[in-house]
PQR file of N, CA, C, O and H, with PARSE charges and radii, in Angstrom:
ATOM      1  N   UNK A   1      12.416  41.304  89.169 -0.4000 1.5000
ATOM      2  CA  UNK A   1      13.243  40.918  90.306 -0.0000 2.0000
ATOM      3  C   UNK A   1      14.231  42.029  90.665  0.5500 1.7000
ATOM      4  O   UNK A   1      14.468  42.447  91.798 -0.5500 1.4000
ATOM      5  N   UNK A   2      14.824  42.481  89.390 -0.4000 1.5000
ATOM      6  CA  UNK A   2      15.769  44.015  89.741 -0.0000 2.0000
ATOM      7  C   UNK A   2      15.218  45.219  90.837  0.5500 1.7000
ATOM      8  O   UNK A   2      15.824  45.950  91.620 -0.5500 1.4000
ATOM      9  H   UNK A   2      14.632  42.142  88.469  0.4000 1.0000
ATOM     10  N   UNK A   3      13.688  45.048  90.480 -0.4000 1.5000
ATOM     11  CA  UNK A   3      13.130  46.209  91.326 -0.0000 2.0000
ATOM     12  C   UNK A   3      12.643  45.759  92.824  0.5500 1.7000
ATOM     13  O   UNK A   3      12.669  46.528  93.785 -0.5500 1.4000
ATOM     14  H   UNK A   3      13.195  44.454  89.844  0.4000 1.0000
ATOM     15  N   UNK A   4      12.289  44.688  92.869 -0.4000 1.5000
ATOM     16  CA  UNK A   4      12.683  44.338  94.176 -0.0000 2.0000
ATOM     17  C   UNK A   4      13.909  44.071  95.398  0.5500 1.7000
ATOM     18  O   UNK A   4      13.905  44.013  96.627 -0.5500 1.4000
ATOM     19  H   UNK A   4      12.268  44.063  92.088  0.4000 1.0000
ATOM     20  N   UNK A   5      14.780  43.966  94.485 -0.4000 1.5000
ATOM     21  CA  UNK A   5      16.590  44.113  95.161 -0.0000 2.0000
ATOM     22  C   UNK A   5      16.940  45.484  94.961  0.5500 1.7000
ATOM     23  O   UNK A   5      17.989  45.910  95.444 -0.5500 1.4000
ATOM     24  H   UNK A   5      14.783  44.013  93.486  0.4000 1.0000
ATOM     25  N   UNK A   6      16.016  46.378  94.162 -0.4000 1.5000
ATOM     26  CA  UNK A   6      16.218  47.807  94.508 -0.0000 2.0000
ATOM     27  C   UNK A   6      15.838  48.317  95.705  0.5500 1.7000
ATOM     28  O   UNK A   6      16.536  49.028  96.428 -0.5500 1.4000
ATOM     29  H   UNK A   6      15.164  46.031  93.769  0.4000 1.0000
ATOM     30  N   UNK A   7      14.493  47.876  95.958 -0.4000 1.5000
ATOM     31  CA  UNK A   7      13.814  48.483  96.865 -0.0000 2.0000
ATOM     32  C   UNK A   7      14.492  47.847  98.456  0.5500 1.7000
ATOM     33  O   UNK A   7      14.518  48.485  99.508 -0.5500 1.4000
ATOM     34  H   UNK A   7      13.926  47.298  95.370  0.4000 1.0000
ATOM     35  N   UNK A   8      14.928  46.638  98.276 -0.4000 1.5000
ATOM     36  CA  UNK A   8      15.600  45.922  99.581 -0.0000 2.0000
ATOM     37  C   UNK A   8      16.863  46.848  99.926  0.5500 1.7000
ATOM     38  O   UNK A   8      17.108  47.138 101.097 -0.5500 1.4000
ATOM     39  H   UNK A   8      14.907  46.119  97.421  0.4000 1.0000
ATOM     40  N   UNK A   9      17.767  47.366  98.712 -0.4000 1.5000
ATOM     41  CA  UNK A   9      18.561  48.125  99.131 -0.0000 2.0000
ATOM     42  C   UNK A   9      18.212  49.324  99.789  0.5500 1.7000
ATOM     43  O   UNK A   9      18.597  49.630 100.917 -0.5500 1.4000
ATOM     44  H   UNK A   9      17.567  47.131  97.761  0.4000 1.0000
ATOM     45  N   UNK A  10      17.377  50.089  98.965 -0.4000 1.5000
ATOM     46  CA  UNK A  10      17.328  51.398  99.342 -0.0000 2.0000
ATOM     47  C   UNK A  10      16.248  51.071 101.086  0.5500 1.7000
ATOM     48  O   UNK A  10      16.622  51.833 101.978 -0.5500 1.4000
ATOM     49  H   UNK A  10      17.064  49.841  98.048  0.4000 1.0000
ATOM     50  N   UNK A  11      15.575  50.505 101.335 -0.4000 1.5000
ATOM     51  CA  UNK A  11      15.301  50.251 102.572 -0.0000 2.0000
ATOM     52  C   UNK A  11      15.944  49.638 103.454  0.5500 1.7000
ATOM     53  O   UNK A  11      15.422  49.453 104.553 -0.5500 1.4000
ATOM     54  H   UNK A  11      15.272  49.886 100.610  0.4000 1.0000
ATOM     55  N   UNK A  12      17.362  49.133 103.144 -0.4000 1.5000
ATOM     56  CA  UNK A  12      18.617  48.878 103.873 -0.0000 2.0000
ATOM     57  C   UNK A  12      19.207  49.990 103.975  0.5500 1.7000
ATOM     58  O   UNK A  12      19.826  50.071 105.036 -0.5500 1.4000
ATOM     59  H   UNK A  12      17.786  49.283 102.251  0.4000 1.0000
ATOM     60  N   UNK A  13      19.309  51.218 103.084 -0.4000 1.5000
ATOM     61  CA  UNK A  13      19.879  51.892 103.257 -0.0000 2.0000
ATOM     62  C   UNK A  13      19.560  53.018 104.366  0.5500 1.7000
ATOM     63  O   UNK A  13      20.363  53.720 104.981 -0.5500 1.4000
ATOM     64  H   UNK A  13      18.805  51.152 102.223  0.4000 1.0000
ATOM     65  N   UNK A  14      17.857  52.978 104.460 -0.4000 1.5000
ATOM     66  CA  UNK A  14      17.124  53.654 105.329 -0.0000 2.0000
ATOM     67  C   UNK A  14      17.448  53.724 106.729  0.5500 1.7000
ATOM     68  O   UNK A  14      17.339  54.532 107.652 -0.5500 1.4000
ATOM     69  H   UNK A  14      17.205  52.408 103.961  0.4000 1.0000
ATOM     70  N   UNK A  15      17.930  52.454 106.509 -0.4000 1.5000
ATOM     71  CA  UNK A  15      17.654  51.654 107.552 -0.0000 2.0000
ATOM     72  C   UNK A  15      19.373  51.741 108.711  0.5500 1.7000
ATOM     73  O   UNK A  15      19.718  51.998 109.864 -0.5500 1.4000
ATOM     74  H   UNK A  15      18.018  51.798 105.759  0.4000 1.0000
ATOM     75  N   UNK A  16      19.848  51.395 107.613 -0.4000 1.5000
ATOM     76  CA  UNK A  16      21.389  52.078 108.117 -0.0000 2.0000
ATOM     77  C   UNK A  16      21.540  53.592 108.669  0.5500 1.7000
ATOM     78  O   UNK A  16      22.128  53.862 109.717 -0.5500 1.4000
ATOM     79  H   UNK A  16      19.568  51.186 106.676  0.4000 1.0000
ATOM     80  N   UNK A  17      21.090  54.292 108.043 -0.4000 1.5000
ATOM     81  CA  UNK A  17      20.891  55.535 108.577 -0.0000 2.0000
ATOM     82  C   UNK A  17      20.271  56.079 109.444  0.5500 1.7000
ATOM     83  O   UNK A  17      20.417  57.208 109.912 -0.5500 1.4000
ATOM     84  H   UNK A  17      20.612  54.073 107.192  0.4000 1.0000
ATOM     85  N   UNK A  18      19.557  55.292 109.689 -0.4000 1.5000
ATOM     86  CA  UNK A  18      18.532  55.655 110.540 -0.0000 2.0000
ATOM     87  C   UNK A  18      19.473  54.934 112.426  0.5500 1.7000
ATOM     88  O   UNK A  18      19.391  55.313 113.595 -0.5500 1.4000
ATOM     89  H   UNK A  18      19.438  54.374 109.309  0.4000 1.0000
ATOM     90  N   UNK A  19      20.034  54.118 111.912 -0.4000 1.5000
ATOM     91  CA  UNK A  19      20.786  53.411 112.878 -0.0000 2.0000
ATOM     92  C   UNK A  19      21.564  54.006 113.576  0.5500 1.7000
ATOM     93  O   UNK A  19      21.581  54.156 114.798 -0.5500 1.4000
ATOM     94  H   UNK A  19      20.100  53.811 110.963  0.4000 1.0000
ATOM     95  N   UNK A  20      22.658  54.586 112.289 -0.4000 1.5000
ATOM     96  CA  UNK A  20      24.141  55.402 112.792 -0.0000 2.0000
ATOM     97  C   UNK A  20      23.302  56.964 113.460  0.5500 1.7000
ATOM     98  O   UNK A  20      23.951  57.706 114.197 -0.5500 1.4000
ATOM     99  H   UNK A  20      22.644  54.464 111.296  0.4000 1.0000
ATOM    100  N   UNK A  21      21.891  57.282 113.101 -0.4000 1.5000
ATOM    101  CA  UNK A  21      21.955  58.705 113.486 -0.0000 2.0000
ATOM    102  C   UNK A  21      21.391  58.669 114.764  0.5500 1.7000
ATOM    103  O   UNK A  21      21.220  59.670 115.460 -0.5500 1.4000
ATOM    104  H   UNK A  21      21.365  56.679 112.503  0.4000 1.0000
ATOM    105  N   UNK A  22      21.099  57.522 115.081 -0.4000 1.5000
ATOM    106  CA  UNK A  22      20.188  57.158 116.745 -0.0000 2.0000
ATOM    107  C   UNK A  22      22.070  56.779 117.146  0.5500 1.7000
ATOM    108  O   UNK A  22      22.460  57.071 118.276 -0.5500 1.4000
ATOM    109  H   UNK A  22      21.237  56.709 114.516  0.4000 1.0000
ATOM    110  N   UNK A  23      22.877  56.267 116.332 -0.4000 1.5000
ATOM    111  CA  UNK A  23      24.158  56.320 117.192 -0.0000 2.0000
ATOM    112  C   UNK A  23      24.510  55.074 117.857  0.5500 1.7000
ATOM    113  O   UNK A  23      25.482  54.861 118.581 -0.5500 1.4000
ATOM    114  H   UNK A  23      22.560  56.029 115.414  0.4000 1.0000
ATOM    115  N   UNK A  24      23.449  54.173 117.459 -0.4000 1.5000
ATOM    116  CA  UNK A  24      23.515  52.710 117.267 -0.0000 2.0000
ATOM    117  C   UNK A  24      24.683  51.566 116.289  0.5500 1.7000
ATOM    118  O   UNK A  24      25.026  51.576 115.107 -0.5500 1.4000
ATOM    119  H   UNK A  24      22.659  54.346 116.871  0.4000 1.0000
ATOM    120  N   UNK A  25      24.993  50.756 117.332 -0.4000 1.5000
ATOM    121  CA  UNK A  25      25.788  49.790 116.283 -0.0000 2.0000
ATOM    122  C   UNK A  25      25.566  48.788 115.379  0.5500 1.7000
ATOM    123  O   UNK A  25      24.740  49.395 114.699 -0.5500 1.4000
ATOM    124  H   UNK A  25      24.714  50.748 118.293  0.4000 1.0000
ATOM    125  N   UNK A  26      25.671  47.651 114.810 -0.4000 1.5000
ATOM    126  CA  UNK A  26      24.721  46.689 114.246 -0.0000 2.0000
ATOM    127  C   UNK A  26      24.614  45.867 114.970  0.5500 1.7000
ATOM    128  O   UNK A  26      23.818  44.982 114.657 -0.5500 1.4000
ATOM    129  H   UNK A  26      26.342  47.157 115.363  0.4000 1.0000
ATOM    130  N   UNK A  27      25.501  45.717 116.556 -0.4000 1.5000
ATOM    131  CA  UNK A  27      25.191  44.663 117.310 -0.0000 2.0000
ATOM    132  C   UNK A  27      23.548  44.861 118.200  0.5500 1.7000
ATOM    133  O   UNK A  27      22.759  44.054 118.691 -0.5500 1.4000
ATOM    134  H   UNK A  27      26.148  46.436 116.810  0.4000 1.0000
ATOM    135  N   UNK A  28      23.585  46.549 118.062 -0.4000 1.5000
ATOM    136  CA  UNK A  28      22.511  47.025 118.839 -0.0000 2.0000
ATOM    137  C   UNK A  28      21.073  46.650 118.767  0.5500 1.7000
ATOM    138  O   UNK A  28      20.277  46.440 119.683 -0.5500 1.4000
ATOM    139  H   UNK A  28      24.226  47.205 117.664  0.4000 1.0000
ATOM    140  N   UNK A  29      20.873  46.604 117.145 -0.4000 1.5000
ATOM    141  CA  UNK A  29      19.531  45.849 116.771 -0.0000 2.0000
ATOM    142  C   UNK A  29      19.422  44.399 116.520  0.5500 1.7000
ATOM    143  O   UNK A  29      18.464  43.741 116.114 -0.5500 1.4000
ATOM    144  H   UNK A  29      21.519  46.775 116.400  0.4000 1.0000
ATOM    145  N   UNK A  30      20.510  44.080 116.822 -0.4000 1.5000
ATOM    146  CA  UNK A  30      20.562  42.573 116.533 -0.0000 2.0000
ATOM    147  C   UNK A  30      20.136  42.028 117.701  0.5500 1.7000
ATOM    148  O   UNK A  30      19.334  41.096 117.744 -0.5500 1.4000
ATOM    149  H   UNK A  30      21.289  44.614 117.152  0.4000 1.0000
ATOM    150  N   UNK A  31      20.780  42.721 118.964 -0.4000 1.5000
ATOM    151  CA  UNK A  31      19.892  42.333 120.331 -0.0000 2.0000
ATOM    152  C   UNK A  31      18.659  42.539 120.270  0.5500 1.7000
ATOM    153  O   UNK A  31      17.955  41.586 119.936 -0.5500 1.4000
ATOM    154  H   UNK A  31      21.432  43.479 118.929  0.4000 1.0000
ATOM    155  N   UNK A  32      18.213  43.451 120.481 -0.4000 1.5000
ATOM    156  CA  UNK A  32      17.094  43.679 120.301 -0.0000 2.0000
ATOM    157  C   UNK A  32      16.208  42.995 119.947  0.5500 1.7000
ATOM    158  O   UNK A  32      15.214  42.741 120.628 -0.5500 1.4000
ATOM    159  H   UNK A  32      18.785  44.226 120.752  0.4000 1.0000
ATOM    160  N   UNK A  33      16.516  42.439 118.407 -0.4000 1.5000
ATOM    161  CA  UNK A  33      15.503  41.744 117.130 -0.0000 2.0000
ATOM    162  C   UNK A  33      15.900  40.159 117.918  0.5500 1.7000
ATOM    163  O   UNK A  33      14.883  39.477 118.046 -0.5500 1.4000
ATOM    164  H   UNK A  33      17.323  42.645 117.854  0.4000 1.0000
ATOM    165  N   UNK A  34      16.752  39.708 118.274 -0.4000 1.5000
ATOM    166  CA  UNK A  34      17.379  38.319 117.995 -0.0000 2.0000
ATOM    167  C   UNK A  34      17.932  37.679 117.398  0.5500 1.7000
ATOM    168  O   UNK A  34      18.081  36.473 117.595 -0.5500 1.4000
ATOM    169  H   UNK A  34      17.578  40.262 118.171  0.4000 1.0000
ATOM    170  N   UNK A  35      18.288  38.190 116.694 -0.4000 1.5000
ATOM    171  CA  UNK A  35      19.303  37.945 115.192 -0.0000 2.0000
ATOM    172  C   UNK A  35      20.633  38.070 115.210  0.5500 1.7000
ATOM    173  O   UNK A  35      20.901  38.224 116.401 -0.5500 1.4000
ATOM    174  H   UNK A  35      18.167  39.169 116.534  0.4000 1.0000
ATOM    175  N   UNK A  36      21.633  38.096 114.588 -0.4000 1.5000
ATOM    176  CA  UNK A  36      23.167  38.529 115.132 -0.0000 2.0000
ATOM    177  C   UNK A  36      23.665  39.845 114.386  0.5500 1.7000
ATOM    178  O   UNK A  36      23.022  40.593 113.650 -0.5500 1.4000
ATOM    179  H   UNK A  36      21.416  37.971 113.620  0.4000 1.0000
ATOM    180  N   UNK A  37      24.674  39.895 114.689 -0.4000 1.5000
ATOM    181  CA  UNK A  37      24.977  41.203 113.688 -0.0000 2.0000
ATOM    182  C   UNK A  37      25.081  41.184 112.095  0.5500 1.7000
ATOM    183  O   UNK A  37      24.855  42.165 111.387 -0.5500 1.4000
ATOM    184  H   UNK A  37      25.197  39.288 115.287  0.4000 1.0000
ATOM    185  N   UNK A  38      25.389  40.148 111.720 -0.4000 1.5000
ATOM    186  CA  UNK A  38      25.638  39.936 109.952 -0.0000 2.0000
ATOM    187  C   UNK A  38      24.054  39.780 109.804  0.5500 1.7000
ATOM    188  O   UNK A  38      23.730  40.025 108.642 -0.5500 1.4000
ATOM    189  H   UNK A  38      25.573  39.351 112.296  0.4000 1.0000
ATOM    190  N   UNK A  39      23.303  39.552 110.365 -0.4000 1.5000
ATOM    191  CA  UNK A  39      22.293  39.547 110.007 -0.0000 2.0000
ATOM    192  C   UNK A  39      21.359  40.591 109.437  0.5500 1.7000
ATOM    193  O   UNK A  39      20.563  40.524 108.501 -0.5500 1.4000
ATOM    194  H   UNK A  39      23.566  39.353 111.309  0.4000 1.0000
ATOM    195  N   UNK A  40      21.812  41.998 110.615 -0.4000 1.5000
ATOM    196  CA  UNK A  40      21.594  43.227 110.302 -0.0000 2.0000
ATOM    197  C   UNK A  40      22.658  43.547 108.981  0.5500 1.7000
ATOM    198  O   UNK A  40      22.092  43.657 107.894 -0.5500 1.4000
ATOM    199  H   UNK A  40      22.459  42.052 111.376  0.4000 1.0000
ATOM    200  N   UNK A  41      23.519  43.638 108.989 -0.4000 1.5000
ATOM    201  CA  UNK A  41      24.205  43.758 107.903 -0.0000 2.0000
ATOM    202  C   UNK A  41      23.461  43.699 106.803  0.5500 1.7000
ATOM    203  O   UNK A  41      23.117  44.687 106.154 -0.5500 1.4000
ATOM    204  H   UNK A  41      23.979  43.549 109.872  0.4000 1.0000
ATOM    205  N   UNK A  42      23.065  42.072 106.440 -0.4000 1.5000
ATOM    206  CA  UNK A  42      22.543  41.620 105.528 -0.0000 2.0000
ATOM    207  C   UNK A  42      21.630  42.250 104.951  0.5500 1.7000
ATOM    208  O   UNK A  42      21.555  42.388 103.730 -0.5500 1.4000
ATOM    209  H   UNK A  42      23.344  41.269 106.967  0.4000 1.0000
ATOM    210  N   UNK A  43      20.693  42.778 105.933 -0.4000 1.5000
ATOM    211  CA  UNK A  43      19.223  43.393 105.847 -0.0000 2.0000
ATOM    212  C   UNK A  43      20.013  44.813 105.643  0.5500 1.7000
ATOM    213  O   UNK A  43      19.336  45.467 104.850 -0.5500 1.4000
ATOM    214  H   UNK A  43      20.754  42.665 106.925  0.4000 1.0000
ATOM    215  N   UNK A  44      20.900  45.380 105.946 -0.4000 1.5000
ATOM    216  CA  UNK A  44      21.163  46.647 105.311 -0.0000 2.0000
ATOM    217  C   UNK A  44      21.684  46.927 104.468  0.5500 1.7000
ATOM    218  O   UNK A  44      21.675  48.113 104.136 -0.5500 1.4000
ATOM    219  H   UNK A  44      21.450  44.849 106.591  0.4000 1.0000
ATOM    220  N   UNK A  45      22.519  45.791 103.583 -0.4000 1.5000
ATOM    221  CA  UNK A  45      23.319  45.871 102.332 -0.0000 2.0000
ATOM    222  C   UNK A  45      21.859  45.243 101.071  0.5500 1.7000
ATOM    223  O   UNK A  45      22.264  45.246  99.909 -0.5500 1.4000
ATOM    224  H   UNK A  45      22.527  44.828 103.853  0.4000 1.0000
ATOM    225  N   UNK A  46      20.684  44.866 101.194 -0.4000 1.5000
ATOM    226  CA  UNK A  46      20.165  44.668 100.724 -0.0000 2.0000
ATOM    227  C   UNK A  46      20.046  43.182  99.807  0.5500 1.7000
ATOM    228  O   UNK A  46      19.503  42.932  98.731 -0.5500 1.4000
ATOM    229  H   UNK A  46      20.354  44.863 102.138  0.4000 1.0000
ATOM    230  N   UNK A  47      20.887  42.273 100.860 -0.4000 1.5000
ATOM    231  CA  UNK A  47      21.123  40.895 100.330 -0.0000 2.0000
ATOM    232  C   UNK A  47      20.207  40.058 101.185  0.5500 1.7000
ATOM    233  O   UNK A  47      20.146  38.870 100.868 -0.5500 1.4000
ATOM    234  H   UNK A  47      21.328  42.475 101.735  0.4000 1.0000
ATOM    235  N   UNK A  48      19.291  40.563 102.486 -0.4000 1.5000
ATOM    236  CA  UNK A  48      18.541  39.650 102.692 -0.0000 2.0000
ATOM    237  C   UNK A  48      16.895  40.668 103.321  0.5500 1.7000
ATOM    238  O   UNK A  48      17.099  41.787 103.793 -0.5500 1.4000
ATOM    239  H   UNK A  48      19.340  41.528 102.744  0.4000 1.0000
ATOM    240  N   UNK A  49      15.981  40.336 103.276 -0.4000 1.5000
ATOM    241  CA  UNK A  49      14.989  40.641 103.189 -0.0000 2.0000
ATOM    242  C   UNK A  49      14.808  40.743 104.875  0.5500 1.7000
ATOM    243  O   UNK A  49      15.375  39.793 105.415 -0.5500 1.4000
ATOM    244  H   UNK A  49      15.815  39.427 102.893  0.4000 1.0000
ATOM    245  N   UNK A  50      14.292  41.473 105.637 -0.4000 1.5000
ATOM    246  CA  UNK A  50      13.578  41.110 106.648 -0.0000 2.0000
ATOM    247  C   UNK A  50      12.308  40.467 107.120  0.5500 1.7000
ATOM    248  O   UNK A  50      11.317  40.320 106.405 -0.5500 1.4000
ATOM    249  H   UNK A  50      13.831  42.245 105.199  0.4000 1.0000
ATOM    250  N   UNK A  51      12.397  40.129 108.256 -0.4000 1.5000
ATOM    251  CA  UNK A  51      10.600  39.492 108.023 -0.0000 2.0000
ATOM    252  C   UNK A  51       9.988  40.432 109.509  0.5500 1.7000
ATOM    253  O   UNK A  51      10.524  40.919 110.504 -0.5500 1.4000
ATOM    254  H   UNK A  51      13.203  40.249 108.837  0.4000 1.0000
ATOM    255  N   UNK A  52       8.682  40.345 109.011 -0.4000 1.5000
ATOM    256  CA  UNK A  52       7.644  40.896 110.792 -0.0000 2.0000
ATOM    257  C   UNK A  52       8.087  40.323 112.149  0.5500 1.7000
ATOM    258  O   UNK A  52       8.230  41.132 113.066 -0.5500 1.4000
ATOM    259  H   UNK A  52       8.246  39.950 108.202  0.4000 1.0000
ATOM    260  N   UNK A  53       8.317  39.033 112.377 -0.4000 1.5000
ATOM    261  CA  UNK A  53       9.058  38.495 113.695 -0.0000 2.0000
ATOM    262  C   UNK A  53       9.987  39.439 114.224  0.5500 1.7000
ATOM    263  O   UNK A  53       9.502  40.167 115.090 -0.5500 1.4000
ATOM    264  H   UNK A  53       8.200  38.377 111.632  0.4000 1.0000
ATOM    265  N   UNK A  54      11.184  39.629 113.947 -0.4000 1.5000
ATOM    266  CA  UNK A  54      12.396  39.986 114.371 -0.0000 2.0000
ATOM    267  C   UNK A  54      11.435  41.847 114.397  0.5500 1.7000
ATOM    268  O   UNK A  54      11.085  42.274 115.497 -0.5500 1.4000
ATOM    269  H   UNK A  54      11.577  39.038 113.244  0.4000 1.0000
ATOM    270  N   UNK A  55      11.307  42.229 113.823 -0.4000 1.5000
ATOM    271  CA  UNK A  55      10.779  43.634 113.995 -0.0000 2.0000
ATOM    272  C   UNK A  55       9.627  43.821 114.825  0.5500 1.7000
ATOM    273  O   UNK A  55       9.826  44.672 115.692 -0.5500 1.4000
ATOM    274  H   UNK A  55      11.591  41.883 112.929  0.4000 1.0000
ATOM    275  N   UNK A  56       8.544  43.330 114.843 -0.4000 1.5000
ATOM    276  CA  UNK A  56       7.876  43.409 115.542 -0.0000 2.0000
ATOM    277  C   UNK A  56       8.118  43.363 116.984  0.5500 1.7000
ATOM    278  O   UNK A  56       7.581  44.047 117.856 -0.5500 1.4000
ATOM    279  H   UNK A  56       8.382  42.639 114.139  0.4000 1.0000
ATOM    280  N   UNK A  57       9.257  42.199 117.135 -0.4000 1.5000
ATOM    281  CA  UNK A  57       9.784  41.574 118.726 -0.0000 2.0000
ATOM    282  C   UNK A  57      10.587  42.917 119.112  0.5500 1.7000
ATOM    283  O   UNK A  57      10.584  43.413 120.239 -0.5500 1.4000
ATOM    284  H   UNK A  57       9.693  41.643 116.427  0.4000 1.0000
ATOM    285  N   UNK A  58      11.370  43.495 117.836 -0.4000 1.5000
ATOM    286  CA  UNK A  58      12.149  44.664 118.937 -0.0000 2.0000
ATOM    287  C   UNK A  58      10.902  45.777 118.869  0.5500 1.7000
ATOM    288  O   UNK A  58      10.366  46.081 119.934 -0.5500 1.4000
ATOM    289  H   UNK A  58      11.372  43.092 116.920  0.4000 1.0000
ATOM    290  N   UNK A  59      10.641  46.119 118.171 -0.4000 1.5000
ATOM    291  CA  UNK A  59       9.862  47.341 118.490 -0.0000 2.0000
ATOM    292  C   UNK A  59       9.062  46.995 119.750  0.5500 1.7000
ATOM    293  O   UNK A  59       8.901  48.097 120.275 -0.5500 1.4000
ATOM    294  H   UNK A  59      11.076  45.871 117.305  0.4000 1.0000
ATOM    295  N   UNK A  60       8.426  46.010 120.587 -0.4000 1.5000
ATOM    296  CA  UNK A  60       7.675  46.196 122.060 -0.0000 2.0000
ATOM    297  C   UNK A  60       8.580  46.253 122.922  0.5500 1.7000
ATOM    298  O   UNK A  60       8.111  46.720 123.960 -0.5500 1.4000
ATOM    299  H   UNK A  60       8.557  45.115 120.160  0.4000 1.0000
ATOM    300  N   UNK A  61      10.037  45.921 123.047 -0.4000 1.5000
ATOM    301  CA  UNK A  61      10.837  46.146 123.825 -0.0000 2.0000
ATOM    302  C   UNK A  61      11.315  47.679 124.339  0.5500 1.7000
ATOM    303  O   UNK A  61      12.195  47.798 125.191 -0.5500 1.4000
ATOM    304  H   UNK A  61      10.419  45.541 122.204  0.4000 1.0000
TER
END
């Protein structure tokens, strides 16, 4: 289970970075996805998992 809350982090962390260097806020993908901002949070501090819905929906936008 440790190595899976590893890997959630460090792909939160990706993920954060990848955010601030496009210059994006956390409200930014939260539109996008449909989700709110703690939500992104969540998914970037590595306390909640993402799922295909919310990603899939922003990426055709």
């Amino acid at each position: 289970m440790d190595d899976r809350r590893d890997r959630l982090r460090a792909l939160g962390e990706l993920l954060r970075r990848l955010r601030k260097d496009a210059g994006l806020t956390g409200k930014d993908p939260a539109s996008r996805a449909g989700v709110t901002q703690p939500t992104i949070s969540r998914i970037e501090t590595g306390l909640l998992s993402s799922t295909a819905g919310p990603s899939v929906s922003a990426s055709r936008r």
